[in-house]
C-alpha positions as CSV (number, residue, x, y, z in Angstrom):
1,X,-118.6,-0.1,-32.5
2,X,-117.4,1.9,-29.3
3,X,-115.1,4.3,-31.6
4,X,-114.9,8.5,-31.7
5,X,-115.1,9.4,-35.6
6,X,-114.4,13.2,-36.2
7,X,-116.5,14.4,-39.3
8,X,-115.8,17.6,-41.0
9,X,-118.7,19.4,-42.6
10,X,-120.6,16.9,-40.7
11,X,-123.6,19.2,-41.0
12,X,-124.9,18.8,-44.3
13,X,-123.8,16.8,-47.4
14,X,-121.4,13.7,-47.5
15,X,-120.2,14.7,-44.4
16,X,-123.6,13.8,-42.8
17,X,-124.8,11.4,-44.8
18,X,-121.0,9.6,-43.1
19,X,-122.1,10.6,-39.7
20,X,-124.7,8.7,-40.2
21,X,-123.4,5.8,-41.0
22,X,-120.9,6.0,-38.4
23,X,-123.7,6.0,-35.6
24,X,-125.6,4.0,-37.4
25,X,-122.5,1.3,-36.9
26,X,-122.3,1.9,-33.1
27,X,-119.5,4.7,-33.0
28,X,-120.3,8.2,-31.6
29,X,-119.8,11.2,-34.2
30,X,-118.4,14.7,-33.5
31,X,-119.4,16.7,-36.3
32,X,-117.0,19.6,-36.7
33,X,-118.7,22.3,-39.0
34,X,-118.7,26.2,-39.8
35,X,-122.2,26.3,-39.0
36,X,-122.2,25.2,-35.4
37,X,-126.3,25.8,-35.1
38,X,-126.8,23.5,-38.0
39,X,-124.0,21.0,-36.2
40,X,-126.0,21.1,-32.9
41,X,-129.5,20.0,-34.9
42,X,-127.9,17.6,-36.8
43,X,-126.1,16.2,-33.9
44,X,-129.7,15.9,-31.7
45,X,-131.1,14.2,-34.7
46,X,-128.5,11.6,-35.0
47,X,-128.2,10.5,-31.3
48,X,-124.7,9.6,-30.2
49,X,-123.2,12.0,-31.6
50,X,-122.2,15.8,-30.4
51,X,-121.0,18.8,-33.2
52,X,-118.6,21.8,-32.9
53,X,-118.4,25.1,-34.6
54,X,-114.6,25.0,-36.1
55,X,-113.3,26.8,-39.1
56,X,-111.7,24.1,-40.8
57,X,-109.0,27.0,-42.3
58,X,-107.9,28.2,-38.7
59,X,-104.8,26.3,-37.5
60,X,-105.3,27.8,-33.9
61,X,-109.0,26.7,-33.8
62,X,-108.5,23.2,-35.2
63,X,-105.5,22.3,-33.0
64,X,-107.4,23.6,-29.8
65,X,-110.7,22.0,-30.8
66,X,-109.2,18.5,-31.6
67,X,-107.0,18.5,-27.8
68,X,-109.9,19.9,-26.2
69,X,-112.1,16.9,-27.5
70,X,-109.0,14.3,-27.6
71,X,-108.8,15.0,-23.8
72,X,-112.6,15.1,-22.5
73,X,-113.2,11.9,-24.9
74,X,-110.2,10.0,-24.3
75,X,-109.4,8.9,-28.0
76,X,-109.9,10.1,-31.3
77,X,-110.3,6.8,-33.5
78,X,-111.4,8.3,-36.7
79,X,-111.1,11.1,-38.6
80,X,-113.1,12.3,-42.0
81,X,-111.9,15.2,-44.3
82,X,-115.1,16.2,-46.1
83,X,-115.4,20.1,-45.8
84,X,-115.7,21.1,-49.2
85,X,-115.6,24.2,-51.2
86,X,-116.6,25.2,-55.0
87,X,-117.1,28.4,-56.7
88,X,-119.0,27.7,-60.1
89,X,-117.2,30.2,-62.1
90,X,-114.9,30.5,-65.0
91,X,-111.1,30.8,-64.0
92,X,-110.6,34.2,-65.6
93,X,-113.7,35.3,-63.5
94,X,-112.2,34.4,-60.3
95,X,-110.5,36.4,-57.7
96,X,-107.1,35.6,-55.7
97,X,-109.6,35.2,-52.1
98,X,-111.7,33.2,-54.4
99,X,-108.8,30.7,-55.0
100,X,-107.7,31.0,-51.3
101,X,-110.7,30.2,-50.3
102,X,-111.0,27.2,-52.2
103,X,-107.7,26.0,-51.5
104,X,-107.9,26.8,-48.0
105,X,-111.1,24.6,-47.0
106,X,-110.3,21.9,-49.9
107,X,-106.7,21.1,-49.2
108,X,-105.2,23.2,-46.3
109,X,-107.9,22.1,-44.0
110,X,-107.0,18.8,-44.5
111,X,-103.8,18.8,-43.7
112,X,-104.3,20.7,-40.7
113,X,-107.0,18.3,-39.4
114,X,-104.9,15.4,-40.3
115,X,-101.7,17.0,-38.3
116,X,-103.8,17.2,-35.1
117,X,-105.4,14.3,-35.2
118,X,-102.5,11.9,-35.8
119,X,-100.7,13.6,-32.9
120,X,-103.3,11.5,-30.9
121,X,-103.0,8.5,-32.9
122,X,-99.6,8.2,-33.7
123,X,-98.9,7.3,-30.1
124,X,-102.1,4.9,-30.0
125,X,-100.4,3.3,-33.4
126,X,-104.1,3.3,-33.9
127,X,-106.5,5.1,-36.5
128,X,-107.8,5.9,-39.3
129,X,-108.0,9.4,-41.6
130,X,-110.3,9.3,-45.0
131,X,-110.0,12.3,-47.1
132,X,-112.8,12.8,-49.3
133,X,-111.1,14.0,-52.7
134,X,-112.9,14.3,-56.4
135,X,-113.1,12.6,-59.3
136,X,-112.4,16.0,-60.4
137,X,-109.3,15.6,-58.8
138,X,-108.0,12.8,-61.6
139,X,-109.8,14.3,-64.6
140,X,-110.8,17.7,-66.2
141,X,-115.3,17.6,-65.6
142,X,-116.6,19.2,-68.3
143,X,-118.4,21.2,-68.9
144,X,-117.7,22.6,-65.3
145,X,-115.0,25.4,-65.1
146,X,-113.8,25.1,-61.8
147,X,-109.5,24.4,-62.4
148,X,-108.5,25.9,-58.9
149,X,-111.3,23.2,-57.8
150,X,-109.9,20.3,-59.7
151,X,-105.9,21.3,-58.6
152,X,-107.3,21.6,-55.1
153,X,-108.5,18.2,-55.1
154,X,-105.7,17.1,-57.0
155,X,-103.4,18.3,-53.7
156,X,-105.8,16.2,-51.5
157,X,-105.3,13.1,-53.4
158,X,-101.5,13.2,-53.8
159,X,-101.4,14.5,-50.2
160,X,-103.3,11.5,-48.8
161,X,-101.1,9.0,-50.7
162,X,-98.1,10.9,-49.0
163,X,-99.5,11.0,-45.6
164,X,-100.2,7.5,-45.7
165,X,-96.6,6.4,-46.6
166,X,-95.0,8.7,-43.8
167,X,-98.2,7.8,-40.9
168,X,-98.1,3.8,-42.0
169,X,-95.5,2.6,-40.1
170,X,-97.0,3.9,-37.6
């Protein structure tokens, strides 16, 4: 109740089915999504809650973004990784930008939205970050041929256990 949850791809999916929730619970979401028009709508249906345009893949953007609304908020108490990214295709189909794609909304983004929001935590020594991973991520899904989506949500898993061993202390 009272607390600031950040929610990426906050404008559709599992990312706004958790915005929900989160208002729903008394905390105000910022839904941080590529498509800021859909953001804004989903945002005025929800009620306390405000949304961003942000490319989840641009370090500049993110950092700025996240100070800008650390500073006019006063506190960033929550964040959730949900962005997502799939291409249903078979591996030897799939381009290099394909894969960077993939890779770069699936695993980068998190770490680069986890690194500017526990800059405002970390001196709190308050918050929470929930990365939303796959259980594609711990086994092979068949019949879906998606490998550079499993590996990238592989990374997100492993890197969540690892930022929470380095962050805990904390």
């Amino acid at each position: 109740d009272g607390q600031v949850a950040l929610i990426t791809g906050g404008a559709r999916g599992i990312g706004l089915a958790t915005a929900k929730a989160f208002v729903a619970a008394g905390a105000r979401a910022v839904l941080l999504d590529r498509d800021g028009d859909e953001g804004v709508r989903a945002a005025a249906d929800l009620g306390n809650a405000e949304a961003h345009a942000l490319d989840v893949t641009n370090e500049t953007a993110v950092d700025g973004l996240i100070d800008t609304i650390a500073a006019r908020i006063g506190r960033i108490d929550i964040l959730v990784n949900s962005a997502g990214a799939s291409i249903r295709k078979p591996t030897t189909e799939l381009s290099k930008t394909e894969w960077d794609t993939v890779v770069a909304v699936n695993q980068t983004a998190v770490f680069l939205c986890s690194r500017a929001v526990v800059r405002h935590m970390l001196p709190r020594k308050s918050g929470a970050i929930v990365n939303l991973g796959s259980m594609s991520g711990y086994i092979v899904n068949r019949p879906q041929k998606q490998s550079y989506y499993n590996a990238s949500k592989a990374a997100v898993h492993h890197l969540t256990r690892s930022l929470a061993t380095e962050w805990a202390p904390y």
